[in-house]
C-alpha positions as CSV (number, residue, x, y, z in Angstrom):
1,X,-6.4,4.6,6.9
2,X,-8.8,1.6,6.1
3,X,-8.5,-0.9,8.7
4,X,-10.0,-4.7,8.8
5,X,-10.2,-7.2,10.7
6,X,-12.2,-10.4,10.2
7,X,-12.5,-14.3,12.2
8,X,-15.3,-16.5,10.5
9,X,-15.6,-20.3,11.2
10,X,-16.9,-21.8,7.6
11,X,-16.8,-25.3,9.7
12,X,-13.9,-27.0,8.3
13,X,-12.4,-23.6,6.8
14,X,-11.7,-20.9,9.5
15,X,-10.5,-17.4,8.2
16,X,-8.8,-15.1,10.5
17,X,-6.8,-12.0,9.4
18,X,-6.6,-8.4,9.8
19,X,-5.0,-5.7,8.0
20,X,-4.9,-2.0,7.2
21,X,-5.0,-0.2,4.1
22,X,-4.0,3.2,3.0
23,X,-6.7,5.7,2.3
24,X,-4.9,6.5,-0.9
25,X,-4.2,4.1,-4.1
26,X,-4.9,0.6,-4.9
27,X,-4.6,-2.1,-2.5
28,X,-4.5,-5.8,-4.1
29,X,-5.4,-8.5,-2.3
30,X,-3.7,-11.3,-4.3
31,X,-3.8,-15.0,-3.5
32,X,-5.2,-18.6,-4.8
33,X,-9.0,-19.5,-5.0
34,X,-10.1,-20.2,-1.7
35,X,-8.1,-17.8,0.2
36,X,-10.1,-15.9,1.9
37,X,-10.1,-12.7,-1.0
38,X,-13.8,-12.8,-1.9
39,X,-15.0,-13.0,1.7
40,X,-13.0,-10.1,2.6
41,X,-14.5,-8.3,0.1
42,X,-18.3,-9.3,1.1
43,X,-17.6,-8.2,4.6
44,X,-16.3,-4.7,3.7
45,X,-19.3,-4.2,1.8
46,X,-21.5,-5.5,4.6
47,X,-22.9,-8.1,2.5
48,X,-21.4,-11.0,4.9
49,X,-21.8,-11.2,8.3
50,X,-19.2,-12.6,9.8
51,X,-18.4,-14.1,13.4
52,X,-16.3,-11.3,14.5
53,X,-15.6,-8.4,12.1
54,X,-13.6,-4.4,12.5
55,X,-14.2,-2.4,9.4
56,X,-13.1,1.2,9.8
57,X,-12.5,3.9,7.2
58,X,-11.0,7.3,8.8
59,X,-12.7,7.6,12.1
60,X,-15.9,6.1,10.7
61,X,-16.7,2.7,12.1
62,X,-18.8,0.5,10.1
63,X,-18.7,-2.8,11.6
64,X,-17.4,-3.6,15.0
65,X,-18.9,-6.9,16.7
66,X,-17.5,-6.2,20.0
67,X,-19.4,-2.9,20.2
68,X,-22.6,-3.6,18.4
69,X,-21.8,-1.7,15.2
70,X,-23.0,-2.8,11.9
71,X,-24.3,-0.2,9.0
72,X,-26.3,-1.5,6.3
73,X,-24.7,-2.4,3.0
74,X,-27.0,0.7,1.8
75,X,-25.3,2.8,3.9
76,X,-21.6,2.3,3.9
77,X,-21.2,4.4,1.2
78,X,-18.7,1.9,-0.7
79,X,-18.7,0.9,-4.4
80,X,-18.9,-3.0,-5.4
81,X,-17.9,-4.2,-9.1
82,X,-18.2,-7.8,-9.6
83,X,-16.8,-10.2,-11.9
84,X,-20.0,-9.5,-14.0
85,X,-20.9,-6.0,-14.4
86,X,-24.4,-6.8,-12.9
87,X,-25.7,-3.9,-15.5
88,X,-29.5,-3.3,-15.9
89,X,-30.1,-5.2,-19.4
90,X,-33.7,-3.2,-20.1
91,X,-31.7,-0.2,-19.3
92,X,-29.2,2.4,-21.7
93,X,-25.6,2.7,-20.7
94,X,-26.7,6.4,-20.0
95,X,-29.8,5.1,-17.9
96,X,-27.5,2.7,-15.8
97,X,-24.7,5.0,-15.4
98,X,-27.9,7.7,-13.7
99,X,-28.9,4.9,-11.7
100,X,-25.2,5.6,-9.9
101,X,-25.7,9.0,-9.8
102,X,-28.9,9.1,-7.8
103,X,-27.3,6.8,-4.8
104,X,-24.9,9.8,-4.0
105,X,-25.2,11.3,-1.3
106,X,-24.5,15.1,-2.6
107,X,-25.8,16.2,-6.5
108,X,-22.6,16.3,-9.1
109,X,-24.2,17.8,-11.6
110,X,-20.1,17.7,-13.2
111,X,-19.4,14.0,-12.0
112,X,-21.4,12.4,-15.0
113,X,-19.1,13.6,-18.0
114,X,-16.2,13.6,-16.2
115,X,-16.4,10.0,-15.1
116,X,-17.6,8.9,-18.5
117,X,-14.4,10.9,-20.0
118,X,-12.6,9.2,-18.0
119,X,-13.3,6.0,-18.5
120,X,-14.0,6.1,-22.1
121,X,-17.3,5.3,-22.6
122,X,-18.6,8.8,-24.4
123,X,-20.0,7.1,-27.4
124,X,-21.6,4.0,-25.4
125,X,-24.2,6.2,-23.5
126,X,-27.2,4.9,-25.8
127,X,-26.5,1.4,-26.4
128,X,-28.1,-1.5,-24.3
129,X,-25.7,-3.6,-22.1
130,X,-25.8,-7.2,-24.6
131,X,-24.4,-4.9,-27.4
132,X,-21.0,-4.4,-25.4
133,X,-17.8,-5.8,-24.8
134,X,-16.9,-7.3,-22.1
135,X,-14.4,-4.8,-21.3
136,X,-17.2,-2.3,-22.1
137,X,-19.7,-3.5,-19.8
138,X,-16.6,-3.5,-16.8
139,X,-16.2,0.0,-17.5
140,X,-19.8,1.1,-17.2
141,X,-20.3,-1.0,-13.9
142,X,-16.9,1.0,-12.6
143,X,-18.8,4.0,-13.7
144,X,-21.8,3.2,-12.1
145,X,-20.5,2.2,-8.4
146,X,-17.9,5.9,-9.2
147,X,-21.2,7.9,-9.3
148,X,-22.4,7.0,-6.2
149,X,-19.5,8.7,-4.6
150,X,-18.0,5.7,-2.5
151,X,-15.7,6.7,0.2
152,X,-13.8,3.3,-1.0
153,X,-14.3,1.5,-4.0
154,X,-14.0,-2.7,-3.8
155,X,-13.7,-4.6,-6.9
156,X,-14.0,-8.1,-6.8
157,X,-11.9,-9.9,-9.4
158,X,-13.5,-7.8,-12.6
159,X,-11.5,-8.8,-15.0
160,X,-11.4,-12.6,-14.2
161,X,-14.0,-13.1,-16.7
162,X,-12.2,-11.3,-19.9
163,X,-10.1,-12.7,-22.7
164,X,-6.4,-11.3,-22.6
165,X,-7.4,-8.6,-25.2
166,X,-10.4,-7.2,-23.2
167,X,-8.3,-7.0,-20.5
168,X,-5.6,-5.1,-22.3
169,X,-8.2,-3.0,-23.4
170,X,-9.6,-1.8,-19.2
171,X,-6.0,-2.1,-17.3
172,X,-5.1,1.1,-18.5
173,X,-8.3,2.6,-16.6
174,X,-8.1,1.0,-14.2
175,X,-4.5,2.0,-13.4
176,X,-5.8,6.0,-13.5
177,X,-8.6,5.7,-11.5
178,X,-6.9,5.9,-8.5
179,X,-4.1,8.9,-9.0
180,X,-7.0,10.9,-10.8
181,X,-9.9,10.9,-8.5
182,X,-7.4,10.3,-4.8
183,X,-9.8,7.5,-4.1
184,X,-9.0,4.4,-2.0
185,X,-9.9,1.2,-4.2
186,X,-9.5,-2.9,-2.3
187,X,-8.8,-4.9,-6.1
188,X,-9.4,-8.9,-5.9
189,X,-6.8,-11.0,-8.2
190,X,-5.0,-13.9,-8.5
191,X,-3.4,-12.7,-11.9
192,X,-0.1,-11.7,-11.6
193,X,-0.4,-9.4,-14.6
194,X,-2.9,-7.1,-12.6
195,X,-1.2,-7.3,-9.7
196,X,2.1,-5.6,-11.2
197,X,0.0,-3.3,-12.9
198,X,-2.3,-2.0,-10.7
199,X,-0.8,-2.4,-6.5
200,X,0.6,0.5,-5.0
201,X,-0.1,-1.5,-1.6
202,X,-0.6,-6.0,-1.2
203,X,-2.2,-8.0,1.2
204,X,-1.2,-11.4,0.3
205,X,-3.8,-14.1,1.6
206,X,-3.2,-18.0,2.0
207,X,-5.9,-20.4,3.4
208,X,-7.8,-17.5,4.9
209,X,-4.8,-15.7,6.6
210,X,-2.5,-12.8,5.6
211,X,0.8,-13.9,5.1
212,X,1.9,-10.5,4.4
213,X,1.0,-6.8,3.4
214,X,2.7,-3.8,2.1
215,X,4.0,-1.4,-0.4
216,X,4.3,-3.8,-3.7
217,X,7.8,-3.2,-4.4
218,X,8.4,-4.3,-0.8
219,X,7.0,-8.1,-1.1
220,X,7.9,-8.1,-4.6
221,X,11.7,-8.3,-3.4
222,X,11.1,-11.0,-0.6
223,X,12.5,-14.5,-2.2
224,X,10.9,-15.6,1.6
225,X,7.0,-15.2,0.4
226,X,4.6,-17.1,-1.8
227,X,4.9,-14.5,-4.7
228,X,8.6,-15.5,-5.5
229,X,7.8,-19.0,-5.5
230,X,5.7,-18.7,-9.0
231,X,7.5,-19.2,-12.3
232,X,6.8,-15.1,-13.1
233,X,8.2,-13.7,-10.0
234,X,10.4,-10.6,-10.5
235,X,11.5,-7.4,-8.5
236,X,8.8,-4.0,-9.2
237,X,11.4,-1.0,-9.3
238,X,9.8,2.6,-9.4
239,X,11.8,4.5,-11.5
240,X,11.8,7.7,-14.2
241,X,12.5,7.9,-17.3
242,X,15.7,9.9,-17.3
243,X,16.9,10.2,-21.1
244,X,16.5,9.1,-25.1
245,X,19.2,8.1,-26.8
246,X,17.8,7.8,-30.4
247,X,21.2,7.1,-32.4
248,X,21.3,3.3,-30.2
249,X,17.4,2.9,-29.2
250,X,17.3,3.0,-26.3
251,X,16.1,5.0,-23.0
252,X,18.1,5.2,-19.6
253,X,15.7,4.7,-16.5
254,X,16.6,5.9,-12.7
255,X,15.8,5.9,-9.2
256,X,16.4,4.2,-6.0
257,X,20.1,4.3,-6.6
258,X,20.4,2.9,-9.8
259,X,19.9,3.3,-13.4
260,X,18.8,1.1,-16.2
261,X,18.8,1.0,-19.9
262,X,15.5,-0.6,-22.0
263,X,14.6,-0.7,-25.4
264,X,13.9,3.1,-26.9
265,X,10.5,4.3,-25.3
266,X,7.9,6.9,-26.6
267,X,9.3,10.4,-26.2
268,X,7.9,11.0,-22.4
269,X,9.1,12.1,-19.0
270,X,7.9,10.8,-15.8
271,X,7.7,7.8,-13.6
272,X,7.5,4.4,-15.0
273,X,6.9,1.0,-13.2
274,X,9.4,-1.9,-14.5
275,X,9.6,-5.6,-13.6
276,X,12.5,-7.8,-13.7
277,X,12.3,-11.2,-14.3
278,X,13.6,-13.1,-11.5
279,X,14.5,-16.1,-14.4
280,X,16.0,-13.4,-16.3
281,X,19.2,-12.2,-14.2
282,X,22.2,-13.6,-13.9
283,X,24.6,-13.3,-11.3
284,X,28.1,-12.8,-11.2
285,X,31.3,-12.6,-9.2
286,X,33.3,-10.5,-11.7
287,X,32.8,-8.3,-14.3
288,X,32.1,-9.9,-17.8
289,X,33.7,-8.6,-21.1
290,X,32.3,-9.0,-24.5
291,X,28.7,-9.5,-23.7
292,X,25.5,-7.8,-25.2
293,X,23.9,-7.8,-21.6
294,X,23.8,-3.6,-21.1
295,X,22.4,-3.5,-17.7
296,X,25.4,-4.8,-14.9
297,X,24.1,-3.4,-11.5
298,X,26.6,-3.9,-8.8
299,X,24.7,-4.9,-5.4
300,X,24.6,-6.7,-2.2
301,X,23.4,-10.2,-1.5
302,X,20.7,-9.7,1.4
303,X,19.2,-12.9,1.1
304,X,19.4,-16.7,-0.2
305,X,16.2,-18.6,-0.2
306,X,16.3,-22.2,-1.3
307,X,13.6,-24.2,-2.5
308,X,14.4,-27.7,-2.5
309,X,11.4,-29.0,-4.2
310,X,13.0,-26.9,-7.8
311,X,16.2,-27.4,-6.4
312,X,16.6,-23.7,-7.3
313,X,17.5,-20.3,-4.7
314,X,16.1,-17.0,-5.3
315,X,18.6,-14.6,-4.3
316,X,17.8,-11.0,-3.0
317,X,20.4,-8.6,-4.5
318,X,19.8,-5.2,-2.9
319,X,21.4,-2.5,-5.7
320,X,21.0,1.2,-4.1
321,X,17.6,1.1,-2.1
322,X,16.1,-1.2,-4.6
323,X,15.8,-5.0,-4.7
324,X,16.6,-7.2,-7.7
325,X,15.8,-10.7,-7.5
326,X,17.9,-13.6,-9.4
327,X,16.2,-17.2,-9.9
328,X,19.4,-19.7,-9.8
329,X,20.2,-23.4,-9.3
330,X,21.6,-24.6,-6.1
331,X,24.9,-25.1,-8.3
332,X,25.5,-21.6,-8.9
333,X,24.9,-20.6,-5.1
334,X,27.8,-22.9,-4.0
335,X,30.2,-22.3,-6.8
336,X,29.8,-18.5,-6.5
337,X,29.6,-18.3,-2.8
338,X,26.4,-16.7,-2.9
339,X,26.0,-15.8,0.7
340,X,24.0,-12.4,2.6
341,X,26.8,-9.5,2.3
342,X,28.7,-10.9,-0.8
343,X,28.8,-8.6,-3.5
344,X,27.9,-9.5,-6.5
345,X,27.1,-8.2,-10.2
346,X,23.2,-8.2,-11.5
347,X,23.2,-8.8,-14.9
348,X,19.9,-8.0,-17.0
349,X,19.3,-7.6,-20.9
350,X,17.6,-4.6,-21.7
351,X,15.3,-6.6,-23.7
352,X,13.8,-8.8,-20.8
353,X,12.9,-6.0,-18.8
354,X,9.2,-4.9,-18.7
355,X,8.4,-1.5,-18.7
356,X,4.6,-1.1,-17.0
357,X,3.0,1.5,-19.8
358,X,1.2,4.8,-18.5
359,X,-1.9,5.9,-18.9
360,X,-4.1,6.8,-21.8
């Protein structure tokens, strides 16, 4: 368990939070500039000293204030990527990657090629950093702070700086870095898109506080938090892929108590993340007939959240052990009754569901 804990008076701006982290997987901490999210990050790496500040990891104790305890940045054994990859221009990729390699604390004589496998950078190893992509020059920096053999790995909004296709291009690494090597990662993002993709876990930060934390699918579903007040909120449902049917495209999805149909996938088994548009579901009190929508899930409401300034409710429907979440006008809430313990009907076009794609 990764445990933080941070107060820091900024003058006007005063940041106080705490929170833990698994030891497993990829915790996001996700909120608006100014939060607090780049600060935390500094700390952990011991690059900010702030007023009061906990930083454990296991039964290692890097910073404690109250006791005295503060290892060096140089010795905390945790891997930093930036928003620039921060490469070495005079150096190769090879060179720079080496560079890594000797602040380990243990020779890996098998690390190098399996890190540069795996992030897909084989036939970069003799070009200089200016001749690469953005994306390329991410992945090299990932590689670089990976040979070092971190105990935790912090990344500190790395893709903020990419267009959408360079970031197309590294999500897909990113999302196996952690499953692959078992090792704990803190991600910094405001982009929804990298959020859905990458979280296992969320710490969500406001004007230098934690509003929240927890398994993604968990906040995800909470119409009460500040991640269901944006226009692309939507439920995250862990689910596997179950069957093909080839003859009417499409594949049936399960898990948590429900099943869904989506567009025809590639021919794969295995779990799959989806996300459903909050916008996209509609609500009912009755079963429809002669409609195209192929996904009814019945559920429970569990909660009505209003929002008076869009004069809209987010609605959470619980279907099996999973949450779906349904964006409607305060109309529809009084004219269907919409109330916690109604039951109700989910309705959700195959189409509008997105399917998180797997790895490379």
């Amino acid at each position: 368990m990764i445990r933080f804990a941070m107060r820091h008076d900024f003058g006007g701006t005063r940041l106080d939070m705490a929170f833990d982290a698994p030891d497993r997987g990829t915790t996001v901490l996700f909120g608006p500039s100014g939060s607090g999210k780049s600060s935390v990050v500094a700390a952990m790496a011991g690059l900010f000293h702030a007023d009061d500040v906990v930083m454990r990891i296991g039964d290692a104790t890097l910073a404690d204030t109250s006791q005295g305890v503060a290892v060096p940045a140089e010795r905390r054994r945790i891997g930093l990527v930036f928003q620039d990859a921060r490469l070495f221009p005079h150096m190769s990729v090879s060179t720079n990657l080496r560079y890594g390699a000797r602040r380990a604390p243990k020779a890996g004589s098998g690390d190098f090629d399996a890190i540069v496998t795996l992030l897909g950078i084989e036939t970069l190893l003799d070009r200089r950093p200016h001749t690469l992509s953005g994306g390329e020059r991410q992945r090299v920096a990932i590689g670089r702070a990976l040979l070092s053999q971190p105990r935790l790995l912090l990344m500190d909004e790395p893709l903020s700086g990419l267009d959408a296709a360079r970031k197309a291009e590294i999500l897909p690494y990113l999302a196996q870095l952690g499953p692959v090597l078992a090792l704990p990662m803190i991600y910094v993002t405001h982009a929804m898109d990298e959020l859905v993709r990458l979280a296992d876990d969320v710490v969500l930060l406001e004007a230098g506080r934690v509003v929240a934390s927890g398994p993604l699918p968990e906040l995800a579903g909470r119409g009460d938090l500040p991640l269901a007040g944006r226009d692309d909120a939507g439920a995250i449902l862990l689910l596997d892929v179950a069957a093909h049917d080839r003859d009417a495209y499409l594949t049936r999805l399960q898990g948590q108590g429900l099943s869904l149909l989506v567009p025809l996938l590639a021919s794969r088994a295995g779990p799959v993340r989806v996300r459903i548009p909050a916008r996209e579901v509609i609500l009912a009190t009755a079963m429809p007939q002669g409609i195209s929508v192929h996904n009814r899930l019945a559920g429970r409401v569990r909660a009505v959240v209003e929002d008076g300034a869009r004069h809209t409710a987010m609605v959470e429907v619980m279907v099996g052990s999973a949450v779906v979440l349904a964006r409607v006008t305060l109309d529809a809430v009084r004219r269907l009754g919409l109330a916690p313990g109604n039951d109700v009907l989910a309705l959700v076009k195959s189409t509008s569901i997105d399917v998180i794609a797997g790895l490379p």
